[in-house]
N, C-alpha and C positions, 0 to 999 in steps of 0.2 A: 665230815663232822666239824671239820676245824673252821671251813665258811660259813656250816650254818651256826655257829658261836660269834664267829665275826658279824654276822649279819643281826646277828638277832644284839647282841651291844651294840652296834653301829643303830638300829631302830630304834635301842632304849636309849640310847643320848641323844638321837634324834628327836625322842619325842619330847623328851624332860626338854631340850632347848625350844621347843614348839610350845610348851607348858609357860617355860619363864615369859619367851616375848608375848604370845597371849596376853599374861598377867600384866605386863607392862602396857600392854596397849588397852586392857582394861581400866587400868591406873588413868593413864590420858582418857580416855573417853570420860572417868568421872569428876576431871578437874572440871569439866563443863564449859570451858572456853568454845569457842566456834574453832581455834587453831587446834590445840590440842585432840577436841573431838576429833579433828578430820586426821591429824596425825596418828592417832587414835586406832581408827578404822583402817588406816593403809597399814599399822602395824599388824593387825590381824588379820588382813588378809594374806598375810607370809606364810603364817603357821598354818591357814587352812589350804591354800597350794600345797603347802611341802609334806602336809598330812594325805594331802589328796594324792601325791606321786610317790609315797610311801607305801600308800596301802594298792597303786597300781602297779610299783613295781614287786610286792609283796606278794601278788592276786598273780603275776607273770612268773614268777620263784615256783611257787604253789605248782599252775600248769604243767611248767616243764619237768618239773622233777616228778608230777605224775604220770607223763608220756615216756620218759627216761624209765620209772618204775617197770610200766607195760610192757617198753621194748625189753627190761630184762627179760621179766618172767617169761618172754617169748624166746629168749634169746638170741635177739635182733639186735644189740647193743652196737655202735660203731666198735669194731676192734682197733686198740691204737698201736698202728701198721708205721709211726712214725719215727724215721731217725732224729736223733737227739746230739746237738754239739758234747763236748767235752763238759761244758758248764751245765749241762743236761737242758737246755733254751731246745724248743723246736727245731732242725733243721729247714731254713724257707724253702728249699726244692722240696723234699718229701710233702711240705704239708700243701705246696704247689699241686703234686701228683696226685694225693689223697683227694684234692679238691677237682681237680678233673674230674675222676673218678665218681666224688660225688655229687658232680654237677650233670654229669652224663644220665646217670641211675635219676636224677630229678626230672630231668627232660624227657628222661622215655616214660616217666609215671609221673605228671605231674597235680595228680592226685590223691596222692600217695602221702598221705602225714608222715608217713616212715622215713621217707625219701628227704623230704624237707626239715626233719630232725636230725637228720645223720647231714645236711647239708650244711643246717648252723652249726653244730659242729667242727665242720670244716670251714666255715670262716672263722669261728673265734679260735681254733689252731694257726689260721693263715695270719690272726691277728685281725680283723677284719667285721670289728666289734656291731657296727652298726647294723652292716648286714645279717651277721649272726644273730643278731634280733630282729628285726625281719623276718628272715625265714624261719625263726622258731614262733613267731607269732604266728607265719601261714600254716606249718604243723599244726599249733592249739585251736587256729579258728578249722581247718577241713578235719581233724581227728574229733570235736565238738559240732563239727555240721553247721557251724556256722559262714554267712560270706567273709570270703578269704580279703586279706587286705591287701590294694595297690601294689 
């Protein structure tokens, strides 16, 4: 509950700051100068990028937490099998093991959304951000039947 509160103010100042430079770049566009127009237009195309990876990182939230959903109800959830330091941080061997684990159960079904949801998992445990999205993209594109990506 506590990220999807972080998330959803993180969006609302995200957009209100998308809202102000807009305006601003409306502002230049209607002093009419040739500079300012063009200054003008490169200010707005900020806020429609940073709108446009808002609402894809937004659209990618949404997926997973409804494949997350699914594998409850099935109760197929990754169990977290993880030792933890004294500061309660991951320990890196355990989420090493884990990732074995769920790199092998990937390999043997590699069409398997299940497989590759419990896999990103195991990378954003191992720390291993990038990938962890990735392979939660391959989950939502082969659990939606669509072509899976690179």
């Amino acid at each position: 509950m506590r990220a999807k509160f972080t998330y959803l103010v993180t969006a609302a100042v995200l957009v209100f700051y998308f809202v102000l430079v807009g305006s601003r770049g409306v502002m230049l566009i209607q002093s009419g100068t040739l500079l300012t127009v063009t200054f003008g237009v490169a200010v707005l195309i900020l806020p429609v990028i940073g709108l446009w990876f808002l609402w894809k990182n937004t659209q990618f939230v949404r997926k997973a937490n409804q494949l997350a959903a699914q594998l409850d109800a099935e109760g197929a959830l990754p169990v977290d099998e993880l030792r933890r330091t004294a500061s309660g941080r991951i320990d890196r061997d355990s989420a090493d093991e884990v990732f074995a684990k769920r790199k092998a159960e990937t390999e043997a079904s590699p069409d398997d959304w299940r497989c590759w949801f419990r896999l990103a998992v195991a990378y954003h445990d191992a720390r291993d951000t990038p990938r962890a999205r990735k392979a939660m993209q391959r989950a939502i594109a082969l659990h939606d039947g669509k072509p899976v990506p690179a």
